[in-house]
C-alpha positions in Angstrom: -9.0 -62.9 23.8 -10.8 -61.8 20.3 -11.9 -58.7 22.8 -9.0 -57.6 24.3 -7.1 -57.6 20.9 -9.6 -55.5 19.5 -10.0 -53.3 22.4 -5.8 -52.5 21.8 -6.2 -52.3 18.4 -8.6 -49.4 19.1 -7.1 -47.8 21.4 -3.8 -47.9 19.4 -5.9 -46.1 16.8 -7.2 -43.9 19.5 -3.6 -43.1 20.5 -2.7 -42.6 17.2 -5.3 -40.2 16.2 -4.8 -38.0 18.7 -1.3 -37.7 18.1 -1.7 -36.9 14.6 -4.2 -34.1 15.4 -1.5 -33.1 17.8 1.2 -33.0 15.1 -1.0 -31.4 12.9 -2.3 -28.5 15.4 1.7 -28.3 15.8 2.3 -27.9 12.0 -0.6 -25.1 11.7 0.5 -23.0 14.6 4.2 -23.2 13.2 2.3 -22.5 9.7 0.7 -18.9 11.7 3.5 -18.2 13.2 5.7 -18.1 9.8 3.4 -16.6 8.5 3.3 -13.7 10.8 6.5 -13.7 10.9 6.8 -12.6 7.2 4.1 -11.1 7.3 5.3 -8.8 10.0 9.3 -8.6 8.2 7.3 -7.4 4.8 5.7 -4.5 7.0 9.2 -3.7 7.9 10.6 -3.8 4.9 8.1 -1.6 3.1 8.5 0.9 6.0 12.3 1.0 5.4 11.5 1.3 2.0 9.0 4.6 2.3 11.9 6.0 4.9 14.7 5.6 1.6 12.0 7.1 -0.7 11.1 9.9 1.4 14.6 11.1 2.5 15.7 10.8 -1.4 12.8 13.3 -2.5 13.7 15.4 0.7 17.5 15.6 -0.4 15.9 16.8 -4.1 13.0 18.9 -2.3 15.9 20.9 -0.4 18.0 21.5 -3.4 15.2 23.9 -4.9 14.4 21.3 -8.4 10.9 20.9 -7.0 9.1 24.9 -8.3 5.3 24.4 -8.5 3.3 25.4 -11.5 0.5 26.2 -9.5 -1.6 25.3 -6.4 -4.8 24.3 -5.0 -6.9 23.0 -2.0 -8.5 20.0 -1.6 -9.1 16.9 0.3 -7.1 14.0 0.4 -8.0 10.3 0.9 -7.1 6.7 0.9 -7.7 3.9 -0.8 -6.2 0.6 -1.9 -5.4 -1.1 -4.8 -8.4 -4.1 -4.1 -11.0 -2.2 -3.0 -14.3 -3.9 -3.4 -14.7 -1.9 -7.0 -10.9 -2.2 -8.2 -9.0 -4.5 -10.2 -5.9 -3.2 -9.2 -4.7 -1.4 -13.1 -4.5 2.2 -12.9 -6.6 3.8 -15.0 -3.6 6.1 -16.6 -1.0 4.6 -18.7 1.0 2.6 -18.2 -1.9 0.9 -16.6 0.6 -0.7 -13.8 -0.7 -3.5 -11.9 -0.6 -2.0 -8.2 -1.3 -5.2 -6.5 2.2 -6.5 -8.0 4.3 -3.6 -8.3 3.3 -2.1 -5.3 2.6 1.9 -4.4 5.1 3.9 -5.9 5.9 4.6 -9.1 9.7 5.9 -11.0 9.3 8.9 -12.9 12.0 10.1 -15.4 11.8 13.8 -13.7 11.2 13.1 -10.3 12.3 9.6 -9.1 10.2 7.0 -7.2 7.0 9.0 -5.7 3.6 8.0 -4.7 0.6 7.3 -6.4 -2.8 8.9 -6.8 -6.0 9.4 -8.4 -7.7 12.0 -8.7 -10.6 13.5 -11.1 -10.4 14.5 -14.8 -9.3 18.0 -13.7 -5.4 16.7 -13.3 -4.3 14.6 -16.4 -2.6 11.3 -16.0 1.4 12.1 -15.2 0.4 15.1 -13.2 2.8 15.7 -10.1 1.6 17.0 -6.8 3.7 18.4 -3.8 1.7 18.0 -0.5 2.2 17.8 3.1 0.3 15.7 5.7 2.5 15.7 9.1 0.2 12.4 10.4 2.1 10.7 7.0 5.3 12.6 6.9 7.5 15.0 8.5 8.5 16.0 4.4 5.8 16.7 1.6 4.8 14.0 -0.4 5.2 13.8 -3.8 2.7 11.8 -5.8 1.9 11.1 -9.7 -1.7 11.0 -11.3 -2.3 7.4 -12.8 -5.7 6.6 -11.5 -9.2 8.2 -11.5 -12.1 7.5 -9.5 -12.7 10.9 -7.2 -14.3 13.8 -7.9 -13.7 17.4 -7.9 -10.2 18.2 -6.1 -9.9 15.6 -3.8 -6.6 13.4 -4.3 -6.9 9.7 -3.4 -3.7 8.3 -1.8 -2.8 4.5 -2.8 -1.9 3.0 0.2 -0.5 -0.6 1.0 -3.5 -1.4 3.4 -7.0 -0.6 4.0 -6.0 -0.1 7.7 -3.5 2.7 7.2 -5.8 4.3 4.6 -8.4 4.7 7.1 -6.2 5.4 10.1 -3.5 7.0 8.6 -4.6 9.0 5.9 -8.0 9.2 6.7 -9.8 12.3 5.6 -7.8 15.8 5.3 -9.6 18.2 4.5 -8.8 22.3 3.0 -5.2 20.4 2.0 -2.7 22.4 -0.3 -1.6 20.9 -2.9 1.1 22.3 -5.6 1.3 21.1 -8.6 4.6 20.3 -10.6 3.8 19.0 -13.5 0.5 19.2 -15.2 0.3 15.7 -17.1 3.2 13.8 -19.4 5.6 16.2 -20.3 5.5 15.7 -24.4 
């Protein structure tokens, strides 16, 4: 008798067990699932986001505000904001955090535009125009706040490491105009 109570007992934990890994499994896969799911909405809202931001310095780009100073060419890149050498501060003041506040940055003259680095030949607060039809139909303009290149290539901040190798990639003999040379005083 001693036997069989013990043998039920153990198979009642048995049983029990298994349902619990069952449950868990259950809870983790509904855990991946949210997960991807928000992970997957975030993706669409930054992408609505770069959509408003690009039509609103189109609209200003087709009223004539946007004269360049100068131009030159050069190559642009990407790179993100936690790179294997970055701590995610821009090396130009304000020395935003990109890994909080994210891409783009609002300038007093000319809106919310993207961010780059480039080298010491282009002062933090520069603005370039460019145009890369892969990224956008419209040129794209950007704001010096972070070094880290050399010579006239531009570095693009970019939300993910997949889109700054696919998307931007490398472009090479690229025009860019510049706006503004540095903060204007």
């Amino acid at each position: 008798m001693k036997e069989y109570i013990r043998f039920k007992i153990k198979s009642s934990i048995e049983v029990l067990i298994v349902v619990l890994i069952a449950v868990f499994c259950m809870q983790k896969e509904c855990i991946n699932k949210t997960t991807t799911t928000t992970v997957e909405n975030e993706s669409i809202a930054k992408a609505l986001d770069r959509e408003v931001i690009q039509e609103t310095q189109n609209n200003i780009y087709k009223q004539g505000t946007y004269n360049p100073l100068f131009s030159f060419k050069g190559e642009l890149t990407g790179y993100v904001g936690d790179c294997p050498l970055c701590t995610g501060y821009l090396a130009c003041p304000p020395r935003t955090n990109v890994l909080k506040e994210g891409i783009y940055y609002k300038d007093k003259t000319y809106g919310t535009v993207r961010i780059v680095a480039s080298s010491r030949n282009y002062p933090c607060g520069t603005i370039l125009r460019f145009k890369v039809n892969k990224l956008s139909s419209e040129p794209i303009i950007a704001i010096v706040l972070d070094r880290g290149v050399g010579g006239n290539t531009i570095d693009l901040l970019t939300d993910d490491v997949n889109y700054a190798i696919r998307k931007v990639g490398r472009v090479r003999n690229l025009e860019f105009e510049v706006l503004r040379k540095g903060w204007k005083k």
